[in-house]
Wavefront OBJ file of the C-alpha trace (Angstrom):
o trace
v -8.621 -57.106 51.180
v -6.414 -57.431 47.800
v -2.739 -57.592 49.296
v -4.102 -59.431 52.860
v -3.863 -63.072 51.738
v -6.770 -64.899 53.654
v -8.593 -67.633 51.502
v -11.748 -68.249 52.462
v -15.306 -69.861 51.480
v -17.801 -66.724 49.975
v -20.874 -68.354 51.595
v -24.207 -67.186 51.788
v -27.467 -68.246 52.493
v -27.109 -71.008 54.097
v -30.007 -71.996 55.308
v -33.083 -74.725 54.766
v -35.930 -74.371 53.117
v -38.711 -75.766 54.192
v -42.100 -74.862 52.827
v -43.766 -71.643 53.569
v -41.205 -71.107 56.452
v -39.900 -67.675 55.610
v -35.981 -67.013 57.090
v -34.863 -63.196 58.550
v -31.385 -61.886 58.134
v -31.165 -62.689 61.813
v -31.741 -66.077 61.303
v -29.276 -66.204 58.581
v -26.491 -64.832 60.561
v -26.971 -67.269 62.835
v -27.213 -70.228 61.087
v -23.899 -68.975 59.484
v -22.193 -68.715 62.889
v -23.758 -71.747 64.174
v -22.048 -73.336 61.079
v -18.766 -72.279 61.676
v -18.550 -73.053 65.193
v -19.754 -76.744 64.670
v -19.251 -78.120 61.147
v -16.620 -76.055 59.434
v -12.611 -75.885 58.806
v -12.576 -73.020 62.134
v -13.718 -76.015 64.518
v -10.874 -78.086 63.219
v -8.114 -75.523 63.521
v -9.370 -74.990 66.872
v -8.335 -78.183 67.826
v -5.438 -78.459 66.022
v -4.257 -75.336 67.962
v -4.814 -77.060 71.112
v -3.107 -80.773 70.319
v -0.296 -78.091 69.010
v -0.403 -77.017 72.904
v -0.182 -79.744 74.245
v 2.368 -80.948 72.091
v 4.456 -78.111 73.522
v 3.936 -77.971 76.884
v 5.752 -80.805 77.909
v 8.904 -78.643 79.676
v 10.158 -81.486 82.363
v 7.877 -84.413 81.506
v 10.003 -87.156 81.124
v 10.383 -90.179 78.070
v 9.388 -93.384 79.855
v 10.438 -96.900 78.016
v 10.316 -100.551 78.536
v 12.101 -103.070 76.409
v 12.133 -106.780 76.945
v 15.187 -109.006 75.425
v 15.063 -112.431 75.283
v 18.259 -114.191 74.409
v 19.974 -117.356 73.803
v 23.834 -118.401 73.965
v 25.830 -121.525 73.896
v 29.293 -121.879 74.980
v 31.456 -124.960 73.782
v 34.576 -126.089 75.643
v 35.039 -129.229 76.280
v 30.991 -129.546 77.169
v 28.435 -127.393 75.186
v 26.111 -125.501 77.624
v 22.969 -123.665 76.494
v 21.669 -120.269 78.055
v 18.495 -118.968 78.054
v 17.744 -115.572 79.393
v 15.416 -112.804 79.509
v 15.629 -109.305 80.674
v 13.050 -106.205 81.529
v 14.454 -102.501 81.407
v 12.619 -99.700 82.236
v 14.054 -96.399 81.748
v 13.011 -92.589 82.297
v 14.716 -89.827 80.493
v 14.092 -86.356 81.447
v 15.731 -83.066 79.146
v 16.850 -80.354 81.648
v 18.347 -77.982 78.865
v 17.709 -77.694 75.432
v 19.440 -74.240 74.922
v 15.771 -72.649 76.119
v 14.078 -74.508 72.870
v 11.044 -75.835 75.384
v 10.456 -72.802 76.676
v 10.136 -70.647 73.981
v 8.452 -73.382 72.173
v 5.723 -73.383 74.592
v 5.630 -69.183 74.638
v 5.322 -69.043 71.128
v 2.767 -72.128 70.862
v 0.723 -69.991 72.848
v 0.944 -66.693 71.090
v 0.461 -68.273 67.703
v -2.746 -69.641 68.811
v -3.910 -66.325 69.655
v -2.752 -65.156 66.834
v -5.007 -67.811 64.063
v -8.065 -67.160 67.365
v -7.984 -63.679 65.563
v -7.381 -64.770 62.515
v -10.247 -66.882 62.707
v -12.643 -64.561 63.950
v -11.289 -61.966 61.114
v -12.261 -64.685 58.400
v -15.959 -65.451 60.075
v -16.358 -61.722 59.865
v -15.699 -61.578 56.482
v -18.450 -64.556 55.721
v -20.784 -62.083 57.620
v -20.008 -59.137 55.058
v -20.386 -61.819 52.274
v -23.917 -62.728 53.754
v -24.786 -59.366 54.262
v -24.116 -58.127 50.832
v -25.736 -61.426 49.397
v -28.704 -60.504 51.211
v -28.303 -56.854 49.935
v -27.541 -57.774 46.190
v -30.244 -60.256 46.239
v -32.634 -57.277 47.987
v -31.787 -55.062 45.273
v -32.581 -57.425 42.259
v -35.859 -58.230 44.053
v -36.575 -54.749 44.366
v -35.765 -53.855 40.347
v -37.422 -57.404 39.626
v -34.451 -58.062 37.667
v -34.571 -61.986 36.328
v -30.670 -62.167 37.453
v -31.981 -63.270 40.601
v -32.984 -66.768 39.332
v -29.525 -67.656 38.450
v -27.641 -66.212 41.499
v -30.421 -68.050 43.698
v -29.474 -71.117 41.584
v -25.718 -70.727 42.366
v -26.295 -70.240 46.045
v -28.383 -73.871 45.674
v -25.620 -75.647 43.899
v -23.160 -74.316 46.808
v -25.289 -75.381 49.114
v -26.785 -78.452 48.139
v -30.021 -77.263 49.203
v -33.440 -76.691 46.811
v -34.145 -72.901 48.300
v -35.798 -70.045 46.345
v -36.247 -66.159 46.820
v -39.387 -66.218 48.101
v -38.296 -68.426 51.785
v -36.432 -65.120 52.752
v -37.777 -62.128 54.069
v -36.227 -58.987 52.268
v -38.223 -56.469 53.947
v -35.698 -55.919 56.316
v -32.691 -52.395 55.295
v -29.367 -52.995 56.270
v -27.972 -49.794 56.952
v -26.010 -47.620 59.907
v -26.380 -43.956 60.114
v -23.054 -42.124 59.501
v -22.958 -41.147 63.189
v -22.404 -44.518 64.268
v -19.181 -44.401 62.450
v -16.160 -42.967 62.668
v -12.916 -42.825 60.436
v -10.020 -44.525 63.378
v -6.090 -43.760 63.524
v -4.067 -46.629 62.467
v -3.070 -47.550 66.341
v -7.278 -47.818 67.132
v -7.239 -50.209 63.610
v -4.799 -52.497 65.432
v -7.392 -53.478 68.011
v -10.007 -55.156 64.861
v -9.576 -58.809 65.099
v -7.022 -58.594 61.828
v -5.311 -56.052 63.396
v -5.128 -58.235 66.395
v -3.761 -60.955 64.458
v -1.048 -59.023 63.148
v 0.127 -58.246 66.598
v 0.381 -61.320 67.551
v 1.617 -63.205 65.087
v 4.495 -60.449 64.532
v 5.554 -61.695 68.446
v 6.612 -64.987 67.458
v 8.793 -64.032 64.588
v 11.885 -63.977 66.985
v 11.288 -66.473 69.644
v 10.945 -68.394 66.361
v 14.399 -66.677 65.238
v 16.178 -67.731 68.736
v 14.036 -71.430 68.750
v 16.641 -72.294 65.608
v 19.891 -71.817 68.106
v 18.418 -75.570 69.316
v 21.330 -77.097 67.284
v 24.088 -74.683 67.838
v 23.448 -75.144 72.403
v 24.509 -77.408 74.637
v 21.861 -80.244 76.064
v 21.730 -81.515 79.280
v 19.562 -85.290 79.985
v 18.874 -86.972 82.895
v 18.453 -90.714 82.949
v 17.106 -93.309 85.451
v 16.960 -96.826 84.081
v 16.172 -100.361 85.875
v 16.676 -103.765 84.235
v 15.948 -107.192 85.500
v 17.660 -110.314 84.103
v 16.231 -113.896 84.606
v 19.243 -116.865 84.114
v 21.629 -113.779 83.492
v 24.596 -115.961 83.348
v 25.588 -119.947 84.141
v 26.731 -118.532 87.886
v 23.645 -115.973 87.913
v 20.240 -117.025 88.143
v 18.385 -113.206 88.472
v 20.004 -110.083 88.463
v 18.978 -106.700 89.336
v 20.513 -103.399 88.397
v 20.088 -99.560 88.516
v 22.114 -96.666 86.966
v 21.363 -92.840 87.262
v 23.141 -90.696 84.404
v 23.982 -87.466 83.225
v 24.702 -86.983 79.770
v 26.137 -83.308 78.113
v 25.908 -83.229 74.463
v 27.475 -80.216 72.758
v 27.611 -79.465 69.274
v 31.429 -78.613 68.248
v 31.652 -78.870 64.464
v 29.661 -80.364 61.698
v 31.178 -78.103 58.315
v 29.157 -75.334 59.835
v 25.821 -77.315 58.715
v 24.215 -75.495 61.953
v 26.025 -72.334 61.670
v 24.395 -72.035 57.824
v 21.046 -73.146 58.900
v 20.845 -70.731 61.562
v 22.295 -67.893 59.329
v 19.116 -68.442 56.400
v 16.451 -68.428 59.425
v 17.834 -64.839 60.346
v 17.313 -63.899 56.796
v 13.595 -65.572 57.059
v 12.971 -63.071 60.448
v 14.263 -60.174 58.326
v 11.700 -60.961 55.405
v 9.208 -61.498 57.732
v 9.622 -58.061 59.265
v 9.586 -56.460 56.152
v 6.395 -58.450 54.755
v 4.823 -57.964 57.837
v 5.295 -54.323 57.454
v 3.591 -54.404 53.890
v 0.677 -55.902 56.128
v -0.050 -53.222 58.358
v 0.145 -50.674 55.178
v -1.633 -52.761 53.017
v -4.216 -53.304 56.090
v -4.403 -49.118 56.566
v -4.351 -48.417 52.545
v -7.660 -51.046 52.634
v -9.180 -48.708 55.395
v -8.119 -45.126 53.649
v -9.690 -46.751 50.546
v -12.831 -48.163 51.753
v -13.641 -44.853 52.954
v -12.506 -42.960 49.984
v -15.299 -45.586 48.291
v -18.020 -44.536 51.002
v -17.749 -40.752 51.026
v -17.607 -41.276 46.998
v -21.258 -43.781 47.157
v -22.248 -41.172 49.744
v -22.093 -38.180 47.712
v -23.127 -40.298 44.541
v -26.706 -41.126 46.732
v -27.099 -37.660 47.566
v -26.877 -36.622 43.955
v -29.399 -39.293 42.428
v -31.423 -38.388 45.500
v -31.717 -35.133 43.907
v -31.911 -36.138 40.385
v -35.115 -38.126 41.481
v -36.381 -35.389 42.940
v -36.533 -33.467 40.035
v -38.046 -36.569 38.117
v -40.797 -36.803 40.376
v -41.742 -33.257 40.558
v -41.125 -33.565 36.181
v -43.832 -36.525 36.438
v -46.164 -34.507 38.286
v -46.141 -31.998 35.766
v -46.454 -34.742 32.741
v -49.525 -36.060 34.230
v -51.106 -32.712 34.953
v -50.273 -31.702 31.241
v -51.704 -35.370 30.454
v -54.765 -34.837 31.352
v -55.137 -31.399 30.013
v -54.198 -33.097 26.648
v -51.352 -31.318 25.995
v -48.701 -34.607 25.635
v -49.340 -37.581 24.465
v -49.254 -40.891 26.640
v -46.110 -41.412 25.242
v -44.179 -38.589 27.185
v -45.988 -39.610 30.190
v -44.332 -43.374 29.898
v -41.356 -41.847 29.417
v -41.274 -39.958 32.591
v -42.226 -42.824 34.780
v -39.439 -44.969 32.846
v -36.939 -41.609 34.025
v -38.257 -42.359 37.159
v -38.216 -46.227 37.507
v -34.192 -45.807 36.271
v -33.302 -43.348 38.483
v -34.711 -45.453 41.782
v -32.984 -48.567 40.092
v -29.694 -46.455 39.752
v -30.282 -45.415 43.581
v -30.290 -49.030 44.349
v -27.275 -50.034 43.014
v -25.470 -47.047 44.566
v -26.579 -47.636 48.466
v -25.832 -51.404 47.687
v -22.289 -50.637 46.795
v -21.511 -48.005 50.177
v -23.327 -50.897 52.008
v -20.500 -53.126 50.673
v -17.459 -50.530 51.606
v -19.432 -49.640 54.853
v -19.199 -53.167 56.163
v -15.789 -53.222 55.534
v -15.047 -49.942 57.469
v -17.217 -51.637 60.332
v -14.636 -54.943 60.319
v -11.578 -52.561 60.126
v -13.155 -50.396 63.397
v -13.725 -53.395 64.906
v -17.524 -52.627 65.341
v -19.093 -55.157 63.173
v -21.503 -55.773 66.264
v -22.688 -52.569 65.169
v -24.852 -53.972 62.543
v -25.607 -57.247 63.335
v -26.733 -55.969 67.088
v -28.830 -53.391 65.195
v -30.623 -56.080 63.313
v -32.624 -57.869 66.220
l 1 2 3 4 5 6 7 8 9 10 11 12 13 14 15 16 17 18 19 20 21 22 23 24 25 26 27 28 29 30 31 32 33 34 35 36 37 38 39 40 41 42 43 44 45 46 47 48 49 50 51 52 53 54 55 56 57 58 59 60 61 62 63 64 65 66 67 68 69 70 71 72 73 74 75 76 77 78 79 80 81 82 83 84 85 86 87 88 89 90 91 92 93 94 95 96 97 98 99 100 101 102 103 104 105 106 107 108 109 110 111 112 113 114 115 116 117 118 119 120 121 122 123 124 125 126 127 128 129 130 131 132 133 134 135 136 137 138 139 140 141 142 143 144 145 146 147 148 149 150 151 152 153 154 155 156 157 158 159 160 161 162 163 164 165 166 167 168 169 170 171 172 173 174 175 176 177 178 179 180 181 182 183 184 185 186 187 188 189 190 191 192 193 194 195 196 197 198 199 200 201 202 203 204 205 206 207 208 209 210 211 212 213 214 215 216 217 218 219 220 221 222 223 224 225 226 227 228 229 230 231 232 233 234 235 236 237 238 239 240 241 242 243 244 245 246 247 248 249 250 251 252 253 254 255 256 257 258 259 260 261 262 263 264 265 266 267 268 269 270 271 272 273 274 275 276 277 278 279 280 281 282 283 284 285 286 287 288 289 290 291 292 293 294 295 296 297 298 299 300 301 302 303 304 305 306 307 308 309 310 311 312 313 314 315 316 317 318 319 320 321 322 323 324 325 326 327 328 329 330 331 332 333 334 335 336 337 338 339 340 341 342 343 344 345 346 347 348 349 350 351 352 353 354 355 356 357 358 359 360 361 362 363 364 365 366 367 368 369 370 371 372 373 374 375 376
């Protein structure tokens, strides 16, 4: 997707080679997945996401400290006395208002997480597609027995580290899905694909975000239990004990509008957000329009060379029949099989490209099961 800026990893093929074992698409896929699930940047975000969660849900959970002072004073009158002393506090700390900043910390903490869970699954999907057209560029070379396929299968080695040739994977097998299992969606039914998804959640913590900034413009309200002990706490003293329970209002009054200005560029952030947010969607519904402009064009394009070949087969029929009644020469006969040998190659290359567009039609309707179902 041009305008959708997602960075990821075009992997495919990752997989080990090991002798005459031979690997299906199947196996691919899920090597892929199995990947990034377990040993991949996904795993980590995952659990970034969830320290993030737990970073935020901590509404009521109070700051607990302990501090130990040890101290020595002399006092000189007409006799110099030494003190020694030492004392253990232990204090608790608890935030009962923050202007609402915990709450909606913890809300949108939540529905940011959702929103990269979609992400996330949006960017595996698009691995998929890259395997899947791998597979199906790499089918098509084998098919033409075009030499290209020696470097491409040494560039998909030097990505993955891994000594693998063409001939460990089995190409026998046609990705393809009839047109009847697809349909062109409205924009609302695009929403419900995992980028679409994204975009709907992400969009819901622009203005908790937006209100999150008031933090230093509200009033806070702390409560505070502390305890201290004192050993030798004075020359009349030996060990004292004290207590003290406090509430403490801090509100902001004036700081040369430092706040107030802060406050005032994050509402300018929200409003570019909503307006780039909005070039999302359309750029996200121009991607679909387009990909299936692409199709129908591949689609007609196959039916046409479909035709052409056709007529080159029923031409080569004739050739040979004329060939052996001597009435061309061999050379007109290689000729029409060479028609015919470019016009299958040309068919190649044509389904391989709608494959490409149809996958990402599949991804945008949310039915990339579709295929990868279809393949077991």
């Amino acid at each position: 997707m041009a305008k959708i800026k997602i960075i990821f990893l075009s992997t495919f093929f990752l997989f080990f080679s090991k002798g005459i074992l031979s690997y299906e698409i199947t196996d691919l896929i899920k090597i892929l997945v199995e990947k990034n699930d377990t040993n991949s940047k996904f795993k980590y975000d995952n659990l970034i996401d969830e320290k993030n969660l737990e970073l935020a849900d901590t509404l009521y959970i109070p700051e607990i400290d302990y501090s130990f002072n040890v101290s020595n004073s002399t006092t000189s009158t007409n006799t110099t006395s030494t003190l020694n002393s030492n004392t253990h506090t232990l204090s608790a700390t608890v935030n009962l208002y923050n202007g609402g900043f915990s709450q909606l910390n913890l809300i949108t903490t939540q529905t940011r997480n959702q929103a990269f869970d979609y992400l996330r699954e949006y960017q595996k999907e698009l691995l998929i597609k890259e395997l899947l057209n791998g597979y199906s560029n790499l089918q098509t070379l084998i098919f033409k027995k075009n030499r290209k396929i020696d470097n491409l299968m040494l560039q998909v080695s030097k990505l993955l580290d891994l000594e693998i040739y063409d001939e460990d994977v089995n190409f026998d097998y046609v990705i393809d899905v009839s047109n009847a299992q697809i349909s062109k969606k409205l924009f609302s039914e695009l929403m419900n694909s995992s980028y679409g998804q994204y975009l709907s959640f992400i969009e819901n913590t622009y203005l908790p975000e937006l209100e999150m900034s008031k933090k230093d413009l509200r009033p806070s309200v702390d409560l505070t239990y502390s305890l201290s002990e004192s050993d030798n706490y004075s020359a009349a003293i030996d060990h004292r004990r004290s207590s003290s329970l406090s509430l403490s209002l801090s509100v902001p009054i004036y700081d040369g509008y430092k706040d107030e200005n802060n406050f005032n560029i994050e509402e300018y952030n929200y409003q570019k957000k909503l307006l780039e947010h909005k070039d999302l969607k359309r750029d996200l519904l121009n991607t679909y329009l387009e990909s299936w402009n692409n199709y129908d064009f591949y689609l007609n394009k196959i039916n046409n060379q479909e035709k052409i070949i056709d007529s080159l087969e029923l031409k080569l029929q004739g050739n040979e029949i004329l060939y052996k009644a001597q009435k061309i020469d061999i050379t007109q006969l290689i000729e029409s099989k060479n028609e015919l040998n470019d016009a299958h190659n040309i068919l190649l290359d044509l389904k391989s490209s709608k494959k490409y567009y149809l996958i990402d039609i599949l991804i945008l309707n949310g039915d990339l099961n579709t295929i990868i179902n279809g393949l077991g």
